[in-house]
Every structure is written in C-alpha cells, then in structure tokens.
Legacy VTK file of the C-alpha trace (Angstrom):
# vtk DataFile Version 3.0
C-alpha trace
ASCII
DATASET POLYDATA
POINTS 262 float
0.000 0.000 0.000
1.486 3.542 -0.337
3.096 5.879 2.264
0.366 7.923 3.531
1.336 9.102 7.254
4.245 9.700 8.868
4.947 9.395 12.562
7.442 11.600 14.155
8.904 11.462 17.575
9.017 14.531 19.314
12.453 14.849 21.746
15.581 15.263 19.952
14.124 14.609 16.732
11.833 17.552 16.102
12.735 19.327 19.407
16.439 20.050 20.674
15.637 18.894 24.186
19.096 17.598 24.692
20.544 21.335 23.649
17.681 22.677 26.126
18.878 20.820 28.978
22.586 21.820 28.534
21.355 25.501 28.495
19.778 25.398 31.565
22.357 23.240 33.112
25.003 25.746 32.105
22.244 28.892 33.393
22.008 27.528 36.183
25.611 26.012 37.241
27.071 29.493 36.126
24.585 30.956 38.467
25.883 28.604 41.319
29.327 29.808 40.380
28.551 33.246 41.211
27.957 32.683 44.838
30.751 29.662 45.190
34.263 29.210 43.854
32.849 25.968 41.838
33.587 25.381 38.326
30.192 25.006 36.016
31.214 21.990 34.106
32.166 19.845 37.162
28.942 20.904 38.901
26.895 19.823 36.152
28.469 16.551 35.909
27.997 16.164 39.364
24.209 16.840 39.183
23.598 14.758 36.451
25.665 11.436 38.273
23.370 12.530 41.410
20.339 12.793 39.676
20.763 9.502 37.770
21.103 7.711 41.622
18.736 9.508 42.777
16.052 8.712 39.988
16.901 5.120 39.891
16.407 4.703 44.069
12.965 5.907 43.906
9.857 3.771 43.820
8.186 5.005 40.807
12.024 4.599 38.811
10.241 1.163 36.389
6.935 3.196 35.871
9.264 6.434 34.192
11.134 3.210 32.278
7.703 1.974 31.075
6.416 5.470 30.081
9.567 6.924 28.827
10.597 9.351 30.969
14.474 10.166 32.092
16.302 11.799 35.204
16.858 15.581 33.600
13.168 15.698 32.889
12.220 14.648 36.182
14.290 17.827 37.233
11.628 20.194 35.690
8.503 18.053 35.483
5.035 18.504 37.678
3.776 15.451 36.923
0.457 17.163 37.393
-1.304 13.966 35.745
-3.680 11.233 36.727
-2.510 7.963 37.399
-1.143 6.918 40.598
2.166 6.554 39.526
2.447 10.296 38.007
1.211 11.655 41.386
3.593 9.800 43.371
6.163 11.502 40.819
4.498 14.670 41.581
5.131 14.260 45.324
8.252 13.257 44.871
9.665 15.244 42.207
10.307 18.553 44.658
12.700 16.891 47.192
14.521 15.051 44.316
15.332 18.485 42.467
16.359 19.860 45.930
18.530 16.493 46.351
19.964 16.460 43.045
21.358 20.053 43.335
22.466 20.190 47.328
24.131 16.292 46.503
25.669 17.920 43.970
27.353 20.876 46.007
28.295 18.290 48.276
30.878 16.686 45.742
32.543 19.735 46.078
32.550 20.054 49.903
30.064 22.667 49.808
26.956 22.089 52.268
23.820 24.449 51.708
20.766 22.881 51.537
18.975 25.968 50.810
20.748 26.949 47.822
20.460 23.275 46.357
16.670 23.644 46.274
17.210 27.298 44.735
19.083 25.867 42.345
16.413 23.071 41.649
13.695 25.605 41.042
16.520 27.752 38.995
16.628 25.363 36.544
13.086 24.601 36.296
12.958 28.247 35.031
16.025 27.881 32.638
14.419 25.199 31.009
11.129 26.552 30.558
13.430 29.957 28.774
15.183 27.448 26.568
12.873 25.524 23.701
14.754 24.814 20.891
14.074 23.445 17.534
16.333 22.279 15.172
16.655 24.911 12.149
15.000 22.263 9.419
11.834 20.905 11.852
9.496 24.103 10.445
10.413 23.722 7.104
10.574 20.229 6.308
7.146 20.028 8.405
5.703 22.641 6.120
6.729 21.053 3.190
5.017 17.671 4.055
1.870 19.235 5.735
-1.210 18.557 3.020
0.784 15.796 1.492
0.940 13.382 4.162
-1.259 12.574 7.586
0.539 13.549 10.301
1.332 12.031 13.446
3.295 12.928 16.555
4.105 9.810 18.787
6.158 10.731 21.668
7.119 9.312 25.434
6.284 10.899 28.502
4.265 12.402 31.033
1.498 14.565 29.483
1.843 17.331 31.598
5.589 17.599 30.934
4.766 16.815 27.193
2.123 19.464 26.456
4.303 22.119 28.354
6.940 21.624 25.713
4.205 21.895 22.720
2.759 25.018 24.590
6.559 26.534 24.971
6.942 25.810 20.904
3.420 26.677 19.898
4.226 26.413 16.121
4.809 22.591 16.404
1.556 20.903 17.603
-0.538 22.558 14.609
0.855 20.437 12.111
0.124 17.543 13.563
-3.272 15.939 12.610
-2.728 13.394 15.708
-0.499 13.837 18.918
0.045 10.501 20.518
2.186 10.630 24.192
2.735 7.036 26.206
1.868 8.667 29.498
-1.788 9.108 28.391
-1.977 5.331 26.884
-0.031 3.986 29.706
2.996 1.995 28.080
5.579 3.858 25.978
7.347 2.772 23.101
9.080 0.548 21.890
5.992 -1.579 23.001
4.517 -2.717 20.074
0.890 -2.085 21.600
1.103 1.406 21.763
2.564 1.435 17.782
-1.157 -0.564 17.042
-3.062 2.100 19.196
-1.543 4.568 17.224
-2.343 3.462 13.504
-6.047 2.447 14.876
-6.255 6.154 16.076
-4.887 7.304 12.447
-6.926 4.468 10.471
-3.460 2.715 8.954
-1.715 -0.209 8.285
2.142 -0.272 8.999
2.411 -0.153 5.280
1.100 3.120 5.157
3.346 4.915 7.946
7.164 5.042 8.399
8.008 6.266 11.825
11.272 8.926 12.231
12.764 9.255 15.047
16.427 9.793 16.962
16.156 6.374 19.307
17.124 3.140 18.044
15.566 1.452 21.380
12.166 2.807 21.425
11.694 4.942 17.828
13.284 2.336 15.884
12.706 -1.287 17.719
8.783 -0.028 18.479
8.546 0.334 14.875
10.188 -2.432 13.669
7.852 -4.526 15.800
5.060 -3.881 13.938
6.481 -4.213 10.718
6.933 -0.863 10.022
9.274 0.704 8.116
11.578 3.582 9.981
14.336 6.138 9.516
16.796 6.345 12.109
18.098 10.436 12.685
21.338 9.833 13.790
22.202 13.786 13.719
25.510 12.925 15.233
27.017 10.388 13.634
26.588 7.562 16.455
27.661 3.978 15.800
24.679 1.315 16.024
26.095 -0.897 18.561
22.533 -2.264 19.500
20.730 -4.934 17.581
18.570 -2.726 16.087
18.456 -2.342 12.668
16.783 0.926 11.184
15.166 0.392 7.622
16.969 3.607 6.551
19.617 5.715 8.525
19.976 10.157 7.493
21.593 12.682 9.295
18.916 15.461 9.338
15.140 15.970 8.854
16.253 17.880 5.509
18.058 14.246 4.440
14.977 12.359 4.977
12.457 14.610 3.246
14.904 13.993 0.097
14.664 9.944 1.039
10.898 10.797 1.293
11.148 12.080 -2.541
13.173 8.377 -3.872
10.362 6.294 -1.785
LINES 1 263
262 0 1 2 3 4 5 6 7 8 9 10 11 12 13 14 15 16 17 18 19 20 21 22 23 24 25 26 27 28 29 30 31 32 33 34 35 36 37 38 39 40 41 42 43 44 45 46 47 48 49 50 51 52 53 54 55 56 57 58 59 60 61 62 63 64 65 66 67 68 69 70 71 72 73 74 75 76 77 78 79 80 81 82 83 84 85 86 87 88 89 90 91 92 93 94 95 96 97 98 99 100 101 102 103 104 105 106 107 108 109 110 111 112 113 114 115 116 117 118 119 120 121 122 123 124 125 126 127 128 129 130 131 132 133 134 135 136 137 138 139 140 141 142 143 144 145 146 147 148 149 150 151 152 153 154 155 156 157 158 159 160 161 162 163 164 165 166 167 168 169 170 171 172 173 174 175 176 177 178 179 180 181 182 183 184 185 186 187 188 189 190 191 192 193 194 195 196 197 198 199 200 201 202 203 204 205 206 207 208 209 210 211 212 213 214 215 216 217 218 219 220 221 222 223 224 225 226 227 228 229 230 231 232 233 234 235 236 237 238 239 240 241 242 243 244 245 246 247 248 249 250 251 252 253 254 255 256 257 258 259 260 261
C-alpha cells in the first residue's frame, strides 16, 4: 500500500531537548558559580551522576522506564497527571530536584541545603526559557503538511509533554494526531502502543514510516510492527545495538529527500 502518514517522535528529533537541557544546566551552574568558587562543568556533571542515583532509588524509577521518561526531565517536570504513579512523581519530584542540586554541592565540599533547592527551582525556570528546535523541523514540516497525515508519537508524562508543545506553539498545529505514552499507559518501543496509534490514524504499517532519533524505542517499536523507519542519527553515532533501522539520514532535511526516492 502507499506511504500515507508519517509518525514523528518529538524529543531530539523535532525538538532540541538535549541542547535545552545543557542551556539550563550551564544557566544555572554558572549561576551557582557566582555565589561559590565551583567550576560550572564539574557541577553539572555532578548533578547529572546525582540525579541519575537519585532517579533510579525511587519507587516510581520502572513506571518512568515503562512510560519513557528520564532523570533531567524529572528535574523540571510537575507530573500534574492522573494515574497513581504520576502523582507519586508529583510528590516526589520537589525533594529530588532539591537532592539532586544540594548532593551535587556536596561533591565539592560545599553544604547548603537551601541553595540546592534554589538551584532546583533555577533550573526549572532555565528550562522553561530554553525551547529549541532544530533549524530544518518548520520547514521540512511545512513542506510535508497537506501531502501526508501527520502524526506525533512521543514518550512521557502529558503534563511535561504538552508544556513543551505550549513553549513551541508552532509545532503541535501540524500535527493531525499527537500521541504521548503517558496518556496510553505503556511507551514505546511496546509494540501495543505502535497498534493504538495506527487504529487512532486508520493505517496499516504499510502506510506509515516512523522517524525518530532512538534506536531502542523509535526504531525497535517500529520495527515490531512491521513498520518501516528512519533512524536520525544527527551525530554520527555507531549502532552498537541490535537494532536495525530500515533507513539511517543525518537530518530531517536528508529524509524529506529519502521521502522524494520512496
């Protein structure tokens, strides 16, 4: 059957999240630097090893696995949603921000509680001031808008999700569905939330390719329905998993010209 839909994931394919956690990172640990004699790299590091333990120790650490959601988003999440799960994130998520900043002054001697939950709400902010999009996502989306039935299937929390779309209003628009694993309860690469998603947009595998940056969930989900997928690998990454992408580019712009050979 021909290619009718495509399915895009969201983080790092579409959206720069990885870029806007640096940048708030680097806000923030610069900030830190202003009031201690701490270098900004080292803290970050620090803060990221911390929140990692941290994340991982907690209760609700296999329900984030199954949804899709990692450590640095769990620094500026809410996880103002419904399940039980997300509101035991929600309770939680406030002293783990707090803990992942004051553990991380503590590599460096420094002991201030206070200023480690400053910092934790600090970067909250710097996040929130730092959505970016790659410079090809508007065009390439424009260009296959009308032609093809869009889809946006991405992990998460909903909450943490939708901020993101409301922070880059220009995205969600072209999308005819938006699809996130928090709200269906099991995120990819499960192959049941790849079915939910082509019974919500009315298609066979053979009529969708999915895109995305992840070999384990984009990639593998895909591939487990017997779809076909294109791996973004913007960074030139070796495939040392056992994942094999149908095709491999290096940019949206790359795969809209695959698109045209298809």
């Amino acid at each position: 059957m021909p290619l009718t839909t495509i399915i895009f994931d969201l983080d790092d394919t579409l959206l720069w999240d990885k870029k806007s956690i640096k940048t708030a990172f680097e806000k923030t640990c610069e900030y830190a630097a202003s009031k201690y004699d701490i270098d900004p790299e080292s803290l970050e590091e620090a803060v990221r090893v911390e929140a990692r333990k941290l994340y991982e120790s907690y209760e609700t650490y296999d329900y984030t696995v199954l949804i899709g959601i990692n450590p640095f988003e769990g620094l500026w999440g809410t996880f103002d949603d419904p399940t039980d799960s997300f509101q035991k994130m929600k309770e939680i998520v406030p002293t783990y921000r707090k803990n992942a900043w004051t553990n991380g002054l503590k590599v460096f001697g420094i002991e201030d509680e206070a200023f480690g939950a400053e910092l934790g709400e600090r970067f909250v902010e710097e996040r929130k001031k730092s959505p970016f999009v790659y410079e090809d996502t508007y065009q390439v989306l424009d260009t296959l808008k009308g032609q093809y039935k869009l889809v946006l299937l991405t992990n998460g929390a909903p909450s943490l999700q939708n901020l993101k779309l409301e922070i880059t209003p220009e995205i969600a628009p072209y999308f005819d569905h938006v699809i996130i694993s928090g709200d269906f309860g099991k995120g990819k690469p499960d192959a049941s939330i790849f079915e939910y998603m082509m019974d919500k947009a009315g298609i066979t595998a053979s009529e969708g390719i999915m895109v995305g940056d992840n070999l384990n969930t984009d990639i593998l989900g895909s591939s487990r329905v017997n779809m076909k997928n294109v791996w973004i690998n913007r960074e030139g990454n070796r495939n040392e998993t056992q994942v094999t992408p149908t095709y491999e580019v290096t940019s949206l712009t790359e795969f809209l010209n695959l698109l045209k050979t298809l």
